[in-house]
N, C-alpha and C positions, 0 to 999 in steps of 0.2 A: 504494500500500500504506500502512498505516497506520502510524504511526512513534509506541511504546509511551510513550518517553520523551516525547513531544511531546501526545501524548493524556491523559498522566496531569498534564502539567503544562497544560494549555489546563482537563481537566477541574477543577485546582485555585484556577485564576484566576477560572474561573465562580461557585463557592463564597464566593472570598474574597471577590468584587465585592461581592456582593450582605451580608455579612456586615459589611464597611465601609460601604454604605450605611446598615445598617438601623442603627447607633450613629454616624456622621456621615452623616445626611441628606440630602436635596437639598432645594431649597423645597418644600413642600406646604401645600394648604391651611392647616392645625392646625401647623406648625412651621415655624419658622426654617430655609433654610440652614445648613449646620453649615460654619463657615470652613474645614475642615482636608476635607471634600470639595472647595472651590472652589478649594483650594492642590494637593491631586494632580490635579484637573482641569489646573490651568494645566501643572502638570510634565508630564503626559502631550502637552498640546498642543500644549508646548516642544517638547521629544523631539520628536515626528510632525513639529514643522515643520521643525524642524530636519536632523533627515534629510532627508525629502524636499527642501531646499534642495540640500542637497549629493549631490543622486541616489542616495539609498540605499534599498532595497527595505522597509525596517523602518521607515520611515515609512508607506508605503501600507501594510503590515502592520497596525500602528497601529491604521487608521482601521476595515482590514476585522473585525479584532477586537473596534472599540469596537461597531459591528453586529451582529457573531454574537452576544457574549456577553452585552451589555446590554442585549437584550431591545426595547424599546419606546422607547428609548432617556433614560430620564427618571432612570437608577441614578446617575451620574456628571453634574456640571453647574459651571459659572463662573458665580457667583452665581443669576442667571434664567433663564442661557441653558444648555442643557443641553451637554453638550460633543459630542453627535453635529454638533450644530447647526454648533460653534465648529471642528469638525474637516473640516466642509463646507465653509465660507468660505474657510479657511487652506489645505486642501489644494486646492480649485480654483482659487484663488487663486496659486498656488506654482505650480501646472504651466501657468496660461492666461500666465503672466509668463518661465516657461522657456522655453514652447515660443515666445513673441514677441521673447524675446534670440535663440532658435535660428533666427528668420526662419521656422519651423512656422505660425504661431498663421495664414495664411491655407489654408495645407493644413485645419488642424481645420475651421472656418469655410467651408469651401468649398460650392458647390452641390451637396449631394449627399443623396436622398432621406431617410437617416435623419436628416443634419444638418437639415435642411429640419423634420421636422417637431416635433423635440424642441424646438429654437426657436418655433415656433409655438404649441406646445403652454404653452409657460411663458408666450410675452409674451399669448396670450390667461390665461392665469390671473393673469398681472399685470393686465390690464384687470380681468377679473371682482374682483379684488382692490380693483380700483378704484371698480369700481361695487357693490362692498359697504361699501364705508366713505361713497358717495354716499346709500346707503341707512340710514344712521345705523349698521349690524353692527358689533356690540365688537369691537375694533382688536384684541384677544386671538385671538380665534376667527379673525379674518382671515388672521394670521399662520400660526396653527397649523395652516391649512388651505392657506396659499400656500407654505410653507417645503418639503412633501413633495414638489412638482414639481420644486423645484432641483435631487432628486436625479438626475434625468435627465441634468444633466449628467455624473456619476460614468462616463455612457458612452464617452466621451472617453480619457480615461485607462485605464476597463478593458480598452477594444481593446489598448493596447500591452501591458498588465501580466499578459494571460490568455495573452499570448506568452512567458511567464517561465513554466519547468517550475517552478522553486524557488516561488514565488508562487501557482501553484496548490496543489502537496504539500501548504505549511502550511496554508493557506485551509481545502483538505478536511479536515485533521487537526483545525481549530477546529472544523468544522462535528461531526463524528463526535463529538467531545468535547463541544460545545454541548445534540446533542442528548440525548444517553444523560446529562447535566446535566441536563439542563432537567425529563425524566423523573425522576430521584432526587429534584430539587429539588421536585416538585408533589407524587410520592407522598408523600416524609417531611411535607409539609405537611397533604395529607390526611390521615394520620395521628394529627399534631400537634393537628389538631379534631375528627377522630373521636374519639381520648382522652382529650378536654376539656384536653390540655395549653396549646391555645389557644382561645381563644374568640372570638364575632363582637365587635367593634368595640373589640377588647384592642389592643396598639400593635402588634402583628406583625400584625393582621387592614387596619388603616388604613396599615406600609411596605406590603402585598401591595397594596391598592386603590390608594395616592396611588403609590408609587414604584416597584414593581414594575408597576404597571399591569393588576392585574388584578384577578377579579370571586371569591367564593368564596359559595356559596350552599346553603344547607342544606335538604334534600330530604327525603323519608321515610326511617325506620328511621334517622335520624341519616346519612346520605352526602350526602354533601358534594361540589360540585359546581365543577369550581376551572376557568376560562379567566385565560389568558395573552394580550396582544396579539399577543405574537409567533405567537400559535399560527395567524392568521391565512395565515401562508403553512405549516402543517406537511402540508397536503394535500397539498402541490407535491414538500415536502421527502421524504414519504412515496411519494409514486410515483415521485420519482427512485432510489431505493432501490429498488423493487420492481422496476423495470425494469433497474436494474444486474442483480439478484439473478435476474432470466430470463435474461439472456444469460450471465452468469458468475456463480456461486452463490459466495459463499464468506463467512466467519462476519464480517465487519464489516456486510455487507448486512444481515445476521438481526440484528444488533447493533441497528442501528437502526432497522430494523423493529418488532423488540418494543418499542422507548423510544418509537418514535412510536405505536403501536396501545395502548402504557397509558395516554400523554398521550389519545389519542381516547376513552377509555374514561372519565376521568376527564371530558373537557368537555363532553363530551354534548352540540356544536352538531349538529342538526339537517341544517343545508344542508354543512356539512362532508364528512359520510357520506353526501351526496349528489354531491356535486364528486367524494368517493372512488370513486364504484361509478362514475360519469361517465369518473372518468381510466383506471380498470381497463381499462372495456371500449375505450375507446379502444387500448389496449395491449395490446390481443387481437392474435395474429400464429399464424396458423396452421405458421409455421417451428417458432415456440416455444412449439405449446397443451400439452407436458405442461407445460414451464414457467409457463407464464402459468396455467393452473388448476389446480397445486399451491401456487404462490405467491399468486394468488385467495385459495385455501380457507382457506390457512393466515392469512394476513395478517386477514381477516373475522373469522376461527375466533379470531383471539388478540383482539381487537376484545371480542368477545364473551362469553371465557373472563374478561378485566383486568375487566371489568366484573361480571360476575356473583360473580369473587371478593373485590374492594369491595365490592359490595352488601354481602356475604354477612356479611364484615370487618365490617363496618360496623354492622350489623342483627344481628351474634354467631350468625348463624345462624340467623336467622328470616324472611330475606325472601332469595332470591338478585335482586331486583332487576327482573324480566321486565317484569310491572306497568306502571314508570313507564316502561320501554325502551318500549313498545308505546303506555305514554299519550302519549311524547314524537314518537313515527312519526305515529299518527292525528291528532294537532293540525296536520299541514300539510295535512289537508284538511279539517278543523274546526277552526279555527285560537278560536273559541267557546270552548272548552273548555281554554284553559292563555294560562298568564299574558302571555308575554311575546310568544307570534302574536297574542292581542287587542289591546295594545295597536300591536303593528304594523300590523295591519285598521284602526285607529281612526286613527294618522295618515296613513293611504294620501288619503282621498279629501282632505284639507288637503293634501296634497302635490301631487296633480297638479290642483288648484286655483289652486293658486301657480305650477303650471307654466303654465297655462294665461295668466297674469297676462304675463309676459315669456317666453313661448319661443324667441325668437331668442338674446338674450342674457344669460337669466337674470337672478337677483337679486344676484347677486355670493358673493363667498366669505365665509364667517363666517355664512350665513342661520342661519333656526331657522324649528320647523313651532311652530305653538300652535293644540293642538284643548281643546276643553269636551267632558267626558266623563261621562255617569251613570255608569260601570263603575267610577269613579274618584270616588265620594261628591260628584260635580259639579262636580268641580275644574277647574279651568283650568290646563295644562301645557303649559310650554314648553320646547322641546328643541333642539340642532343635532345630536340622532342620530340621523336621520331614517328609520334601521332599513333602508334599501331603497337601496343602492348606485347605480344606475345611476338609478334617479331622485332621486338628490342631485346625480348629479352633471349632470343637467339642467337641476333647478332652480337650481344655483348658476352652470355657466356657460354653459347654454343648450345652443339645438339647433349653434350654431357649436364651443363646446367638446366636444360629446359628438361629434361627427365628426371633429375631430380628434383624439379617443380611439379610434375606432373605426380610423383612418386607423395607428395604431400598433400595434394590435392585428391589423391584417394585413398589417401589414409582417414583423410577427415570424413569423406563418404564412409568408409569400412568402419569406423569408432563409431558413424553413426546409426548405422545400419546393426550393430552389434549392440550399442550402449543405450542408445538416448530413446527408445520406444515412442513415443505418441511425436518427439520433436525431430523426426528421421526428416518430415518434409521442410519444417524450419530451416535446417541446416540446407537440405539440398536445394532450395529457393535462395537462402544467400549467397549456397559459395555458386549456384548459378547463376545468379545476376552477377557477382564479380567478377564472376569467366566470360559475361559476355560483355561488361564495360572494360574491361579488360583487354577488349580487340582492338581499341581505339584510346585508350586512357590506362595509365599507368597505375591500374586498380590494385593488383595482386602484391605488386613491387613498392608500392609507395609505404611512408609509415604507416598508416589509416589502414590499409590493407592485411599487410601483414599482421599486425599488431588483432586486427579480426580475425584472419585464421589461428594464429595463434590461440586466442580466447576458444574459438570452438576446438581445439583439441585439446585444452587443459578442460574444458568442460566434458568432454569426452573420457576424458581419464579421471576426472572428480568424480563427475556421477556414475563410474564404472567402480569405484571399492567401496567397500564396506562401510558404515560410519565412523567418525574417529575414535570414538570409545573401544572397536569390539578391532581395531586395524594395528598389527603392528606396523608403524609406516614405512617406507621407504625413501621420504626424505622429510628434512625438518617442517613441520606443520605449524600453521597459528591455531592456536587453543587459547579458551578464555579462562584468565585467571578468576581466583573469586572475589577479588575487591575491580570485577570487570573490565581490565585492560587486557588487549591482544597481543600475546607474548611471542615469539617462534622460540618452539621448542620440539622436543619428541615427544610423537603418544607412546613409545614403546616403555 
């Protein structure tokens, strides 16, 4: 259940974050680090480590909060290093060195198929790391592309921690507040440039692109067109919602439901509402069809509704918007006629030219495609967005990397298929939607991404033992003390 006081204050922390960034900074291109962000970074990472030294739960609280609410992670940072990054080090760091005073750390480490291939999966992306910087690849790019595998190991620790009732409650209560946030935060912004109270390339348009991380793009009739990175897993976040809300309906589901269907309205990605209708029908259950095609209708239906009442907003009344909705659908199979599938057609066949170049083990991480284009007054561009997910992640770490991504991806089907009983279709509607925005957007590989599969395979191995009372464990567990704090300890 949802806990008022917790949601009003998780939704205020989202506000302030972002409000503190936008007057002390993080680096960005065009400015300075602002010191008094790199001084509350260092305090927060105090705190976080500090707990978690002394086994208290409000450290891994911490870290899951710098996750939900900061977005892309780049709001909050210690000089160049952004603090998600610096909360990664130190908290795995703190539990791989507890659980080796507890005599654990060979239980973690041990032979066992999920351990098996998160390990493999990083020390190949440490080679491809390797054989990107052999390939001359900006040491920048390298990082920024090798650093989002580490989160894999977050698995580790989530096993024990998703054994905490207390630890889950808050968690959900951030998420419910992040996203009915995240909604307020894009429309008032929308707003803010349909009014002309901001404009393209004014300082709030350059925090939104350099430190919030995202894209604002101005379309006919003046609407305005706003993506989030985070928005990247909202598909996933959106059918979990949908699928609570068929088996038990009750007004936090619809909550977020409408804040995710105005964000969809508002990005207008393409393959997004395509992962959607993908994850619905997966979630078809003849147990629960009035459920599942009331909750369909409606959820499309407000899809539809947020969008044509921006248009409408937007154009004061003169366009409801259908138009570019319909020019935006027929571009995936005339991809000729709109801007940003042309230039995705244009670096396709440079990409799997390059594949062709090293396809055992690719070109390493940090690559970049460079096509020559008439479309583009004959310019010569060069990118590492390579617009087409699964063949980036080809080309950078070959046919041996992408199989063992593959190899992860149906582990989390077979955990589910084995473990998780009534929530078999949950899983296979999320990790399908992220396999299919995944073609075009760098779903799987991003932090946001991984950092979800992950969560479904520690939940896959949570809810697979015994409870912690009757479990000898096999790695250090939080259990609640009796004067109520969460300690990591052993149940054995």
């Amino acid at each position: 259940m949802m806990n008022r006081k917790q949601f009003f204050f998780f939704f205020s922390i989202y506000f302030l974050i972002r409000v503190f960034s936008f007057y002390f900074n993080p680096p960005t291109p065009l400015l300075h680090g602002s010191t008094i962000n790199t001084a509350l970074s260092l305090i927060i990472l105090g705190l976080a480590s500090y707990w978690m030294i002394k086994g208290d739960l409000r450290g891994w609280l911490i870290v899951a909060a710098e996750i939900v609410f900061c977005g892309s992670g780049n709001i909050l940072s210690i000089f160049s290093v952004s603090l998600r990054t610096a909360l990664l080090a130190a908290s795995l760091s703190i539990y791989f060195v507890r659980a080796w005073r507890k005599d654990k750390l060979n239980s973690i480490i041990r032979f066992k198929l999920p351990n098996i291939l998160i390990f493999l999966l990083i020390d190949w992306a440490a080679i491809a790391a390797v054989i990107g910087a052999w390939h001359g690849h900006q040491i920048s790019l390298i990082f920024s592309d090798f650093i989002p595998y580490l989160f894999f190991l977050y698995y580790f620790p989530l096993v024990a921690l998703l054994k905490s009732d207390k630890f889950k409650a808050i968690c959900f209560n951030m998420l419910i507040a992040a996203i009915v946030a995240n909604a307020f935060f894009v429309i008032c912004s929308f707003i803010a440039f349909y009014t002309g109270q901001s404009v393209l390339q004014d300082g709030y348009y350059h925090w939104f692109r350099d430190v919030a991380q995202g894209k604002i793009t101005v379309l006919g009739y003046n609407f305005f067109r706003i993506v989030l990175n985070e928005h990247l897993v909202l598909v996933p976040i959106l059918l979990f919602f949908a699928y609570r809300n068929m088996r038990r309906p009750d007004r936090i589901n619809d909550l977020c439901i409408v804040s995710c269907t105005a964000l969809l309205s508002l990005n207008l990605t393409r393959i997004y509402l395509l992962a959607l209708l993908a994850g619905l029908f997966i979630l078809f259950s003849k147990k629960y069809l009035r459920q599942w095609l009331l909750n369909s209708f409606i959820l499309l239906s407000c899809i539809f509704i947020f969008y044509t009442g921006f248009s409408l907003l937007s154009s004061k009344g003169q366009n409801p918007g259908w138009s570019y909705f319909g020019f935006r659908a027929f571009s995936i199979v005339m991809p000729e006629t709109e801007f940003s599938s042309l230039s995705r057609m244009i670096l396709l066949p440079q990409i799997l030219y390059k594949i062709q170049l090293a396809p055992i083990f690719g070109h390493g991480l940090g690559d970049t495609v460079t096509v020559h284009s008439n479309y583009f007054s004959g310019s010569i561009i060069t990118t590492p967005q390579f617009d087409w997910g699964f063949l980036e992640i080809i080309d950078e770490t070959g046919a041996i990397g992408f199989i063992l991504w593959l190899a992860i991806i149906f582990y989390i089907l077979r955990v589910s298929k084995k473990n998780m009983g009534d929530f078999r279709p949950l899983y296979a509607s999320i990790l399908s939607a992220l396999l299919i925005i995944n073609i075009t957007s760098p779903a799987l590989f991003h932090v946001l991404g991984i950092i979800t599969l992950t969560l479904l395979m520690a939940l896959g191995r949570a809810f697979s033992a015994p409870p912690t009372g009757t479990l000898q464990s096999e790695e250090p567990l939080l259990i609640s003390n009796e004067d109520g704090k969460q300690t990591l300890a052993s149940t054995g």
